[in-house]
C-alpha positions in Angstrom: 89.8 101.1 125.1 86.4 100.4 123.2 85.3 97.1 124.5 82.8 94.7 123.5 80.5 93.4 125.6 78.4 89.7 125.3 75.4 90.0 128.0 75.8 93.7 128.7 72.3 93.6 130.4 72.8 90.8 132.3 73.4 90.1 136.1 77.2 90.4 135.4 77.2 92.3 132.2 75.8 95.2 133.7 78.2 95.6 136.5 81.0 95.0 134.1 79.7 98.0 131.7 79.1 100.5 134.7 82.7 99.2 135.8 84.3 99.9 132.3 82.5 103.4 131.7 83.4 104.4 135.1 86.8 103.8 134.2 87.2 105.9 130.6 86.7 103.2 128.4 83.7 102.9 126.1 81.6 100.2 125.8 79.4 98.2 122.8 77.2 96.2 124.5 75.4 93.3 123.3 71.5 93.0 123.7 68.8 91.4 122.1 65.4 93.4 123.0 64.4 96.9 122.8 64.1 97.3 126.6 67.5 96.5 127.3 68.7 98.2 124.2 67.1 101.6 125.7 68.8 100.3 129.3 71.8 99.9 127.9 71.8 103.3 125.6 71.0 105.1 129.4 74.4 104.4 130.7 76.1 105.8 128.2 77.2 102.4 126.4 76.5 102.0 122.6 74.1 99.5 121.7 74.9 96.5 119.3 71.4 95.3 118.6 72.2 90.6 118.2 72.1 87.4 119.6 74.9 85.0 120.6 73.0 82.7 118.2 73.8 84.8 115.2 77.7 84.8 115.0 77.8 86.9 111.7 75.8 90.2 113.8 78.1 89.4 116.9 81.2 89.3 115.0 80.5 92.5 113.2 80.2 94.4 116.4 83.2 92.7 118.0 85.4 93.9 114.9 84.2 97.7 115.8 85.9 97.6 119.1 89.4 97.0 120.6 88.4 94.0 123.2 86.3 91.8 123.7 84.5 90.6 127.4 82.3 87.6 126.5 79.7 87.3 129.6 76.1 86.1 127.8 74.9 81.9 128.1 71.3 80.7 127.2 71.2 79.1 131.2 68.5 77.1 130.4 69.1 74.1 132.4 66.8 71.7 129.5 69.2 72.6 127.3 72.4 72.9 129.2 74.5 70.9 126.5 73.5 72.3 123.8 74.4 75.6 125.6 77.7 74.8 126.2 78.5 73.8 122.7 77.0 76.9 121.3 79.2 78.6 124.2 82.0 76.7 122.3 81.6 77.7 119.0 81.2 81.2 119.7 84.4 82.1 121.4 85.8 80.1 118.4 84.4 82.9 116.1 85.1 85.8 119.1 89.0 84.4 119.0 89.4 84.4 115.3 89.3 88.7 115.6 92.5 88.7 117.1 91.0 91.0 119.6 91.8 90.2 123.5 89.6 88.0 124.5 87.9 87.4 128.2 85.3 84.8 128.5 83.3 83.2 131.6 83.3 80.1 132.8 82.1 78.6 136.4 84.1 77.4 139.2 81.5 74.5 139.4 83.4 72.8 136.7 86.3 72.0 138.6 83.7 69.7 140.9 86.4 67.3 142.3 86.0 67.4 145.8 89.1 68.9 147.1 90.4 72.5 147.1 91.2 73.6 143.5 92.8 76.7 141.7 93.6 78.7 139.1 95.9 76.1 137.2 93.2 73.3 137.9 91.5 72.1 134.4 88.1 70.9 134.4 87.6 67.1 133.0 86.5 66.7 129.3 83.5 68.5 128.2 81.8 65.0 127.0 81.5 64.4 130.9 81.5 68.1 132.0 79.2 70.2 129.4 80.3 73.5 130.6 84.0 72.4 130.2 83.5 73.6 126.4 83.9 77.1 126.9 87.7 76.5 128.5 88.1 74.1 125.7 87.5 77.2 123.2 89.2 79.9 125.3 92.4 77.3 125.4 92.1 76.8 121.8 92.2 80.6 121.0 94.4 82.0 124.0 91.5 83.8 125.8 91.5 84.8 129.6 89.1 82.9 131.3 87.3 83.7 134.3 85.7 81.0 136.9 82.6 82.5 138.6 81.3 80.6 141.9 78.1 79.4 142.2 77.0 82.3 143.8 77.7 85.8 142.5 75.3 88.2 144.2 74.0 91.5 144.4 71.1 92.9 143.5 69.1 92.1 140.9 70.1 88.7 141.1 68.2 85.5 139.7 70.6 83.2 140.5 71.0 80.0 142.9 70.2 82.2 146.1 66.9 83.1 144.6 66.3 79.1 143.7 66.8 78.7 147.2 64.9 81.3 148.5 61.5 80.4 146.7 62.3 76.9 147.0 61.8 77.6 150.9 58.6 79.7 150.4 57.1 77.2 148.6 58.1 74.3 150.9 57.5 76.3 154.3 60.6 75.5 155.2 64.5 76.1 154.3 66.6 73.2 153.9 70.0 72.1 153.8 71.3 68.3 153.1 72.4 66.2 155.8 75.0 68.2 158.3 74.7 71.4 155.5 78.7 71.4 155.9 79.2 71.3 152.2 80.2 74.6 151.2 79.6 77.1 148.3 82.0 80.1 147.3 80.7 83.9 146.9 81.4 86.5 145.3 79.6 89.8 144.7 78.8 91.1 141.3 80.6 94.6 141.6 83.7 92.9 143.1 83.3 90.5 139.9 83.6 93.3 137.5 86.4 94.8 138.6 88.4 92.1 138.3 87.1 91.5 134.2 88.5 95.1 134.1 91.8 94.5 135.7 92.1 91.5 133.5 91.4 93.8 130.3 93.7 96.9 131.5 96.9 94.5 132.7 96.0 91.8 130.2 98.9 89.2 132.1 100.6 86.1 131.2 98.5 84.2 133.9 95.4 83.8 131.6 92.3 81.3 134.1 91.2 83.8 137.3 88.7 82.9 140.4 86.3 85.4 140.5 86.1 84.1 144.3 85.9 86.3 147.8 84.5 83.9 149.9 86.0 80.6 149.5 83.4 78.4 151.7 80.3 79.2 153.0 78.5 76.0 155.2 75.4 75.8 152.9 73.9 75.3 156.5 74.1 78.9 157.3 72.8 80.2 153.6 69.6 78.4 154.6 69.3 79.6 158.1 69.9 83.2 156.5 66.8 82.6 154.5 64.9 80.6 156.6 65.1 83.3 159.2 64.8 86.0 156.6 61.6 84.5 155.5 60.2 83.7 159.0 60.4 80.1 158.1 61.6 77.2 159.8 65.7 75.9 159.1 65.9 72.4 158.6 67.9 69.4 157.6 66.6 66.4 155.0 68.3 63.6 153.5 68.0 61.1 150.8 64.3 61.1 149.0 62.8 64.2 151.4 66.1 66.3 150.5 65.2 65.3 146.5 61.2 66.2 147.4 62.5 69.8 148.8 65.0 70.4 145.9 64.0 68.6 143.2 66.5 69.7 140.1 68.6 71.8 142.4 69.9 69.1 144.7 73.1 68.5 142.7 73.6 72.5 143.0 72.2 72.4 146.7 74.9 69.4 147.9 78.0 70.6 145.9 81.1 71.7 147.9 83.8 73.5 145.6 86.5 75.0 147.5 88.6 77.5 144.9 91.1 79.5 145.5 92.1 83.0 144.6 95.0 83.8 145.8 96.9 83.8 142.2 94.3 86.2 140.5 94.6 88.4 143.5 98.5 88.3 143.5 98.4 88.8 139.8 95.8 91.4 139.5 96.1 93.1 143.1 92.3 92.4 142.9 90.8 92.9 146.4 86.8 92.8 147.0 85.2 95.3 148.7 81.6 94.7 148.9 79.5 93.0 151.2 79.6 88.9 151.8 76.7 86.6 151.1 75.2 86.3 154.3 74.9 89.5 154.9 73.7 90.4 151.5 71.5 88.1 151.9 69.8 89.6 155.0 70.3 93.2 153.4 68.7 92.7 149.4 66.7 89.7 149.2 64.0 90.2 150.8 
C-alpha cells in the first residue's frame, strides 16, 4: 500500500515509516521544514511538504495514497485545548477521504483510577481535552490507537526526558509520596509495528493499547535516573512535590493501568524490544 503519514519525522512517525518501508509499502510523509523534508527523502519515503494547520495541503496528499496513519499533535502544553480541537477537526477532514484511517490518541485519557481497556471510552472532551481526537475517529470509523505515557526509545523528548532534567536541575530525583503509582511503557519500535498490523489486517476491533508494560512503580523510574545521574532518589509530598515538579506533577502522580491483551489477541502483536528501566539505563544518558 501507499500510506500517508501525519508526523513522519516525529518520535513515533519515524519508526512507523522505517516500519512501513521495511515492509514493501511506500510511504508519503508529512513534514513541515526542509531538514526533515531531506530526513525524510533519505529513507526512501516521498515527502509531502504541509502542516496539520493547513487541511487543504494535508488533504491533497492524503488523496495521493491508499491509507492514511495520522501520528502529528502541536504538544504544546499552553495550548493543549486548542490542540485537541484542531486534533478534532483534522481527522474530520482525514475521514471524509474514505481512505482507512488510524489516528493516535493517549491512554492517559482513560485517567479513572482503575484498570482499563480497549472498550473503555474516555469522559467528554469538555472535561478531557484530548478526548476530541476519539470523538472524531468515532465519528468517522477510524482505528484508534492509545499510546502510554511513556513510549521510549531513542531520540525521545518525552515524559522521561521531563523527568530526567527535572532531577538535574533539582539535584535530586523524586517521586510522590510511596512512588507506587504506576505508568505504562511501551517502546517506539514495538509501537510501530503494531500501526502496521493495524493497517495490513485492518479488523473489526477498531481502539488498540499500544502498551507492553502495564505498570511501572514511578518509584523505580526515578531511582533509574537518579542513579543514572549520580543523584540522590527521593520522596516529596504536598508543596515540595509541587516545588520539584512544578507543571509535571499531574503527569508525575498519575497511575493508569491499561490493558492489552485484546490488541495482542487481535493483532498477534508481541513486543520485542527492551523495557523502560532498562532503556533507561541503556539510551539516556
Amino acid at each position: 500500500m501507499r500510506v500517508f503519514v501525519t508526523g513522519a519525522s516525529g518520535f513515533v512517525g519515524s519508526a512507523i515509516v522505517k516500519e512501513l518501508l521495511q515492509a514493501g509499502h511506500q510511504v508519503l510523509g508529512l513534514v513541515r521544514s526542509d531538514s526533515t523534508a531531506a530526513a525524510l527523502a533519505q529513507t526512501g519515503a516521498d515527502v509531502h511538504r504541509g502542516d496539520i494547520t493547513d487541511h487543504e495541503t494535508v488533504i491533497a496528499g492524503a488523496t495521493q495514497c491508499d491509507a492514511i496513519i495520522h501520528t502529528a499533535f502541536n504538544h504544546d502544553f499552553s495550548r493543549f485545548k486548542e490542540s485537541s480541537i484542531e486534533d478534532h477537526a483534522l481527522i474530520l477532514a482525514l475521514g471524509a477521504t474514505q481512505r482507512p484511517l488510524i489516528v493516535t490518541s493517549a491512554i492517559g485519557v482513560l485517567n479513572y483510577g482503575r484498570p482499563v481497556d480497549e472498550n473503555d471510552t474516555p469522559p467528554p472532551s469538555e472535561k478531557v481535552a484530548r478526548a476530541a481526537t476519539e470523538e472524531a475517529a468515532r465519528k468517522v470509523g477510524a482505528y484508534i490507537v492509545r499510546l502510554p505515557p511513556t513510549t521510549h526509545g531513542e531520540g525521545d523528548h518525552g515524559f522521561v526526558p521531563i523527568v530526567i532534567n527535572t532531577a538535574k536541575a533539582k539535584g535530586e530525583s523524586a517521586y510522590i509520596g510511596d512512588g507506587a503509582n504506576t505508568w505504562a511503557a511501551v517502546h517506539r519500535l514495538d509501537a510501530a509495528v503494531l500501526y502496521r498490523l493495524i493497517l495490513e489486517k485492518q479488523p473489526e476491533q477498531k481502539v488498540f493499547h499500544a502498551v507492553d508494560e502495564v505498570g511501572v512503580p514511578f518509584k523505580e523510574i526515578a531511582k533509574t535516573i537518579g542513579d543514572g545521574l549520580g543523584l540522590p532518589t527521593v520522596s516529596r509530598t504536598g508543596a515540595d512535590a509541587e516545588a520539584h515538579f512544578g507543571w509535571f506533577m499531574h503527569f508525575a502522580g498519575m497511575s493508569v493501568v491499561p490493558s492489552a491483551e485484546l490488541t495482542k489477541k487481535m493483532l498477534g502483536w508481541m513486543p520485542k524490544q527492551r523495557g523502560i528501566l532498562e532503556d533507561i539505563t541503556a539510551s539516556y544518558f
